[in-house]
N, C-alpha and C positions, 0 to 999 in steps of 0.2 A: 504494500500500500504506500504510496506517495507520501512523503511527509508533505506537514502544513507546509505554504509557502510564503505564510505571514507569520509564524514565529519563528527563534532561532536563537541561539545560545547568547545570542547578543543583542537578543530583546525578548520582552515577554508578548505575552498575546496584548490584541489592542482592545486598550482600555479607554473608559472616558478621563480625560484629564481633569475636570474639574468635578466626580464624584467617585465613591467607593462603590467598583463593580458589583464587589460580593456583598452591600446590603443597600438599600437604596430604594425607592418606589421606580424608579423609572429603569424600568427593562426595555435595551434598546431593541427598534424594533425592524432597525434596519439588517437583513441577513443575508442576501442576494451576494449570489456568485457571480461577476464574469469570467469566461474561458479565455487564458491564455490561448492565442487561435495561432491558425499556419504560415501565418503573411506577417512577422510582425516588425517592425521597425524600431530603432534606437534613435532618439532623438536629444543631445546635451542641452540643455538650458542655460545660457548666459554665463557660464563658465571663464568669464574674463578674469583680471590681475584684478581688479578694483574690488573684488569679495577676499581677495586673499593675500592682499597686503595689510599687517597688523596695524599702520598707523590709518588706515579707509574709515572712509565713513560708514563701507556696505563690508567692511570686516566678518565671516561668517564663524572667528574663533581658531578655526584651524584650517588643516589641509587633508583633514579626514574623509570627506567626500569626495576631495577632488581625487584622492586615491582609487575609492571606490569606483569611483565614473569611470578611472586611466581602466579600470580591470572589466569593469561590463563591456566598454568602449573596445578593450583586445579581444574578446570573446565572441563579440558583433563582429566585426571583423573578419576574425575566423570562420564565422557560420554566413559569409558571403550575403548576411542580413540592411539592408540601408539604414546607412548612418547618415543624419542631418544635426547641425548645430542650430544657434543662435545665437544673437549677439546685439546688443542694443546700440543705436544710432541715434543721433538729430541732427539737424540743419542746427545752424548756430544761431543761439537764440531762442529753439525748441519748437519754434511754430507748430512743427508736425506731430508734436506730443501732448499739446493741446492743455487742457487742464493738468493731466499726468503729470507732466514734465513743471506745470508750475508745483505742485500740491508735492510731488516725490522730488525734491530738492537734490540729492545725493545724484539723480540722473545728470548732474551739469556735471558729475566729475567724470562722465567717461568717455570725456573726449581728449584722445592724445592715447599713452600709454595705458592709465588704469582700464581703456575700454577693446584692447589685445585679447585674445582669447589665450589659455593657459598652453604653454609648448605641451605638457601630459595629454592634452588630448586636440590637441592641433589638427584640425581637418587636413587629410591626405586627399589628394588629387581624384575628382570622382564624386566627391561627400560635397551635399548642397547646405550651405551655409544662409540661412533666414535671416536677413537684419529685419528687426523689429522695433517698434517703436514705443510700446505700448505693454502691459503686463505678459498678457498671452501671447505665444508663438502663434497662433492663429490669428489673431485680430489684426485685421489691415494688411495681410502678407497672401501669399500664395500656397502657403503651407499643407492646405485642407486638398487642393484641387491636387499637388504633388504627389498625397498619400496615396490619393486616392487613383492616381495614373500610375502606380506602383502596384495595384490593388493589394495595398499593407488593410491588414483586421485590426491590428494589436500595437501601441504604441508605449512601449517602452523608454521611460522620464528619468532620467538623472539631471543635477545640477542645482541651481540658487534661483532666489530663496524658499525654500520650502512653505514660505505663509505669502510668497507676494507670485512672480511667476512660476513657479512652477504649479503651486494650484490653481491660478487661471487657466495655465496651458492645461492641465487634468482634467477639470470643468471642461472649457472646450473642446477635447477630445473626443470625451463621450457623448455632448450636442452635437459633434460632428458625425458619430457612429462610429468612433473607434476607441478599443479597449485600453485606458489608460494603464501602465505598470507601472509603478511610482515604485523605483528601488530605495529602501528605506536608509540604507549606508551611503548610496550617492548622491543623496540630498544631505541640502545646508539650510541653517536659517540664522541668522545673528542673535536671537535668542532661544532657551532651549524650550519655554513655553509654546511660543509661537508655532515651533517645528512642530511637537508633539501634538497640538489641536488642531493644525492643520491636517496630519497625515492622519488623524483620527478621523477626521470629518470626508477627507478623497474615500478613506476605506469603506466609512459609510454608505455615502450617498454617490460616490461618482466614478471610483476604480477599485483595483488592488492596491495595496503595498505589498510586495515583496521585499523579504529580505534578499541580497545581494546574492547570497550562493543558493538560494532555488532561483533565481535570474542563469546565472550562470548554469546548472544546472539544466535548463530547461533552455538553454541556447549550445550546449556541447553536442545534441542530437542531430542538431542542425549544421554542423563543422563538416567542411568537405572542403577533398584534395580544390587547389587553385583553379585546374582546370577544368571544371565543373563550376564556377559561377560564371554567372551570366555577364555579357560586357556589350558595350554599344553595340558590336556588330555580331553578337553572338546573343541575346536574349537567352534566359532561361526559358524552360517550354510551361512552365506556372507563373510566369509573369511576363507581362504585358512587352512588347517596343512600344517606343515614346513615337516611334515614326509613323508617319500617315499612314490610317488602314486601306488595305486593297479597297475599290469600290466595291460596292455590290451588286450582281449581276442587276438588270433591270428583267422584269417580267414581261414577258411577250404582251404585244398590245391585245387586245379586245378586237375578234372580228364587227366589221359595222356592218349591224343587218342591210341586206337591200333592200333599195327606194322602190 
């Protein structure tokens, strides 16, 4: 039998953060499974230096996730699965971020350096890179139509911060129709409340949490020799080319009765 793939030596089951599971009136009443499915995608979240330089504003504590990511991140890889990043941008001045960009302050610092994506998980040549503007990898980008010409099911979430994009991107996953994996070690949040009733509430109502090695786990089935994944001119035969489809034949016309 499978073990859980939301508990694990290095966390317990998910609990509510702000009551005592085992006595309480309110029995949660959220229980639903999604199925990790056959199509699934890895996506990093905003993975920049500005989370993980100690003197930042958007400081997330450590560089414990971004470990965790570097290792989901080589695992996708291996299982010839699409990797996409992200990465927040503005015009100068933030026009295009709109309220956000007045209200999340900390967004003016990542332009220049702090806004680099980390060398540990540096897009390799091939991996579609999202700049975004806005909390969610979805909102305002192309993200959703990408998945979706991939025919990815299952989207797979590492990166920062666990209470601000990364649970927008998770929310809009599953309004888009695809199964959020929120890996619980490749997530960051600058504080530890934050992190914790966030991943309480995705498990709930909107994805999985996984911990890190049932991800791994459950992406090593998937591992195959190099020349067997699929490449611009070689398509795999379970997923799509991006290139124009054949037309399709036309149907013969309709005899016209005679006048």
């Amino acid at each position: 039998m499978r073990a859980d793939p939301h508990t694990g030596p290095q966390a317990g089951p998910h609990t509510d953060p702000h009551t005592d599971p085992q006595a309480g009136p309110h029995a949660d009443p959220y229980d639903g499974v999604l199925p990790f499915g056959e199509r699934p995608a890895l996506i990093l979240v905003d993975l920049m230096a500005a989370y993980f330089e100690p003197d930042g504003g958007l400081y997330v504590g450590s560089r414990d996730c971004l470990r965790s990511a570097a290792r989901v991140l080589a695992a996708a890889r291996r299982a010839g699965v699409p990797v996409l990043h992200t990465r927040v941008a503005h015009t100068p001045g933030g026009l295009d971020g709109g309220l956000f960009y007045r209200k999340a302050t900390p967004l003016r610092d990542l332009h220049g350096p702090a806004g680099r994506l980390m060398p540990e998980v540096a897009p390799q040549e091939g991996e579609v890179v999202v700049v975004k503007q806005y909390a969610s990898a979805f909102f305002g980008t192309t993200l959703a139509s990408t998945l979706t010409a991939l025919r990815v099911d299952t989207l797979v979430i590492a990166g920062v911060s666990t209470s601000g994009c990364v649970r927008a991107s998770a929310v809009d996953a599953v309004q888009h129709g695809f199964v959020p994996i929120v890996v619980r070690q490749a997530v960051g949040d600058r504080t530890p409340a934050s992190h914790e009733a966030s991943l309480y509430d995705i498990q709930a109502k909107y994805g999985e949490v996984w911990e890190e090695q049932a991800v791994l786990d459950r992406l090593a089935p998937l591992d195959r020799p190099s020349l067997d994944r699929p490449s611009p001119d070689r398509p795999s035969p379970d997923r799509p080319s991006l290139d124009r489809p054949e037309p399709l034949d036309r149907p013969e016309p309709l005899d016209r009765p005679e006048s």
